[in-house]
C-alpha positions as CSV (number, residue, x, y, z in Angstrom):
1,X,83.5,170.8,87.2
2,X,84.8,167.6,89.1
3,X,82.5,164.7,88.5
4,X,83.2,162.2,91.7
5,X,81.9,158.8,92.0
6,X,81.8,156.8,95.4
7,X,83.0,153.7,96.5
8,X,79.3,153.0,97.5
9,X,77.9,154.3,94.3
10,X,79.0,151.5,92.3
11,X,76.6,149.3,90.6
12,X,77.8,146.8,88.4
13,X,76.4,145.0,85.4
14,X,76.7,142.4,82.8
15,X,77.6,144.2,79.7
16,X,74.8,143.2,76.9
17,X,74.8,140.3,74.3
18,X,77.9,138.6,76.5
19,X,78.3,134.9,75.4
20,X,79.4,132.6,78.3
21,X,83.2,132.6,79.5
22,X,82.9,136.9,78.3
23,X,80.7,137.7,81.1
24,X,82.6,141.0,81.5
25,X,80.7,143.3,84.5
26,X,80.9,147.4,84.1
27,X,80.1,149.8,86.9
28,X,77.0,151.6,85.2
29,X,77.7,154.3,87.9
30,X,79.3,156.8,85.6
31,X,76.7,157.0,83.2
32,X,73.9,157.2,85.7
33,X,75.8,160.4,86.7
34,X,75.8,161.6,83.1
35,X,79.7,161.6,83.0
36,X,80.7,161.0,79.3
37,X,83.9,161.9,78.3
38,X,84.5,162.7,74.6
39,X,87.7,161.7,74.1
40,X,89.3,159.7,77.6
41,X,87.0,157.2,78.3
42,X,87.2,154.9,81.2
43,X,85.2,152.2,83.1
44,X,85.4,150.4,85.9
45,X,85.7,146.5,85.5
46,X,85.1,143.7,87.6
47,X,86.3,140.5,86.3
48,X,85.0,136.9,87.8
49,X,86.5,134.1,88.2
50,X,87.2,132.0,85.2
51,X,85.7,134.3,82.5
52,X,87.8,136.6,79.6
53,X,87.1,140.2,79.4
54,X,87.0,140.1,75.9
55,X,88.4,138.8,72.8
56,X,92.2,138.7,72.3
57,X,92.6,141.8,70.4
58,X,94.3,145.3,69.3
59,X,93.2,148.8,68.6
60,X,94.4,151.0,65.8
61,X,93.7,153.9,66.9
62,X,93.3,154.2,70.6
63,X,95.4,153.6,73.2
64,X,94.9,151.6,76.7
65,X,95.6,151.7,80.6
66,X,94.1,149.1,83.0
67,X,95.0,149.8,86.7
68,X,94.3,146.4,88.7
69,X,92.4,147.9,92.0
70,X,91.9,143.8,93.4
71,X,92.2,141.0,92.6
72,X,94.5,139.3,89.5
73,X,94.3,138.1,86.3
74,X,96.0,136.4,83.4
75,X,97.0,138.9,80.8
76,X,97.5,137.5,77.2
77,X,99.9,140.1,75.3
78,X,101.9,139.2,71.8
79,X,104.6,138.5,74.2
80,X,102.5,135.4,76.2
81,X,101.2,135.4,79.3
82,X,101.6,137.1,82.9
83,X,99.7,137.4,86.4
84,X,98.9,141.0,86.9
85,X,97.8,141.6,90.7
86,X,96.6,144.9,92.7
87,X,98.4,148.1,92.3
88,X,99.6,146.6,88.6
89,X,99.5,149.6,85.7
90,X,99.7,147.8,82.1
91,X,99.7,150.1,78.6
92,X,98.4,149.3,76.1
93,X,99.9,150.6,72.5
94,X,97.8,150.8,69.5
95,X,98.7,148.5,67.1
96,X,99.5,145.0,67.0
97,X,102.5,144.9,69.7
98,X,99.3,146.4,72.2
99,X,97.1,143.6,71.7
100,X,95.9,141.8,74.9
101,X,93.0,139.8,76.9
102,X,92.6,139.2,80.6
103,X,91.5,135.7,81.9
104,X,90.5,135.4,85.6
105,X,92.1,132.5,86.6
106,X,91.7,132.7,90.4
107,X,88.7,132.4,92.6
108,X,88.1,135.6,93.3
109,X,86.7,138.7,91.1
110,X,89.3,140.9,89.2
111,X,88.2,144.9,89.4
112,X,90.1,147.2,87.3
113,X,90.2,150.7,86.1
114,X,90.0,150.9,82.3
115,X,91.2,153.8,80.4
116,X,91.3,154.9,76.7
117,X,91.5,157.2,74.5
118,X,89.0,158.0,71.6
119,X,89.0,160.4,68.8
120,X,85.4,159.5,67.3
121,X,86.3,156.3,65.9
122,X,88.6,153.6,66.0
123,X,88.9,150.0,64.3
124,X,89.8,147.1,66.6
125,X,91.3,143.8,65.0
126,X,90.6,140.1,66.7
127,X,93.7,138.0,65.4
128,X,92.1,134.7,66.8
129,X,89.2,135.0,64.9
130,X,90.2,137.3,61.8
131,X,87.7,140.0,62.7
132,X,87.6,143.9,62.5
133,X,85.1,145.8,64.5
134,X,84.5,149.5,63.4
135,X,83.7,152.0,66.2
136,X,81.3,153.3,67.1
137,X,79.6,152.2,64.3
138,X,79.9,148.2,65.5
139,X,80.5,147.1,62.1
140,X,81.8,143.9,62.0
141,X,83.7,142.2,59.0
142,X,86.0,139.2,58.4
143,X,90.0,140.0,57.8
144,X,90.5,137.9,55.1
145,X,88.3,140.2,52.9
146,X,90.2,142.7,51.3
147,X,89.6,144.1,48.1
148,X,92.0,146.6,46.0
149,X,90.1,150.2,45.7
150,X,89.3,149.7,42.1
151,X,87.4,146.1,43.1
152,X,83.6,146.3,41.3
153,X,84.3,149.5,40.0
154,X,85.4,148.3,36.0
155,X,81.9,149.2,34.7
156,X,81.8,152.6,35.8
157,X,80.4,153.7,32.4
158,X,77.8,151.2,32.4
159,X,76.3,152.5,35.7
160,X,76.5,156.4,35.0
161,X,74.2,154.8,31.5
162,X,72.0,153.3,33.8
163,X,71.4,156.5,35.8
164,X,70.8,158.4,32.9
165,X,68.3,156.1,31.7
166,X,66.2,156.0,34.9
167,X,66.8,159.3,36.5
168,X,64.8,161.8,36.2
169,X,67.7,163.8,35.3
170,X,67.6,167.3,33.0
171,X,71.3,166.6,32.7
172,X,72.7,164.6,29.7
173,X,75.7,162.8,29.9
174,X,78.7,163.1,27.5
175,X,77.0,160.9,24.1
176,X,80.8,158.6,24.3
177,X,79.2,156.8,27.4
């Protein structure tokens, strides 16, 4: 069944725990009407004047599409920056050639259509600040922290002994450990 929501429908509001110059507005109208996608998501944007819509940053695994509706905006892309103005279409690649940021650097609000795709998880990277962000479980870690697989795992044996002595366990373990 088509879902269809009107111009006059729209209701737009701050998205939660913004900090100031990220003061990013989403029409809530699509989820009032119970529309959610499983796998194309989209949201309608509006964008004031001086504020980012987000960190600069990539996705791994999803793709991107902003359609500027009115408006423009500063886009930040690995390539620098460029107005983008009403009727504009930008894609967004995953990976680190897709990364981007808005900036509204005009007086008047930005609104824009936002499109993605999601396949039940993705991991998006912040290069600014070193950051990873894992969706949808909104786990956030530094960068800079990787480990090889084997990291804290040398004293295997002594943590299978430890089980065995406090587990209530009617299997015993191989006597080598």
């Amino acid at each position: 069944m088509a879902a269809i929501i009107k111009t006059e429908d729209r209701e737009f509001e701050e998205n939660p725990n913004r900090i100031d110059n990220f003061k990013l507005l989403t029409d809530i109208s699509r989820i009032k009407k119970g529309i959610n996608p499983d796998n194309l998501v989209f949201d309608l944007r509006q964008l004031n004047s001086g504020e980012f819509c987000s960190a600069y940053h990539f996705h791994r695994y999803a793709e991107e599409l902003f359609l500027i509706i009115s408006g423009a905006v500063t886009l930040r892309t690995p390539k620098g920056l460029e107005i983008v103005r009403n009727g504009d279409l930008i894609f967004f690649e995953k990976g680190e050639n897709g990364a981007h940021q808005l900036y509204n650097h005009t007086s008047e609000p930005c609104i824009y259509l936002d499109i993605r795709t999601f396949i039940g998880y993705d991991i998006c990277e912040y290069p600014d600040s070193n950051k990873i962000f894992m969706i949808p479980t909104a786990e956030i870690y530094r960068k800079d922290s990787n480990l090889e697989y084997f990291d804290g795992e040398e004293n295997i044996l002594k943590k299978w002994q430890e089980l065995e002595n406090t587990e209530k366990n009617t299997h015993k373990f191989p006597e080598d450990l």
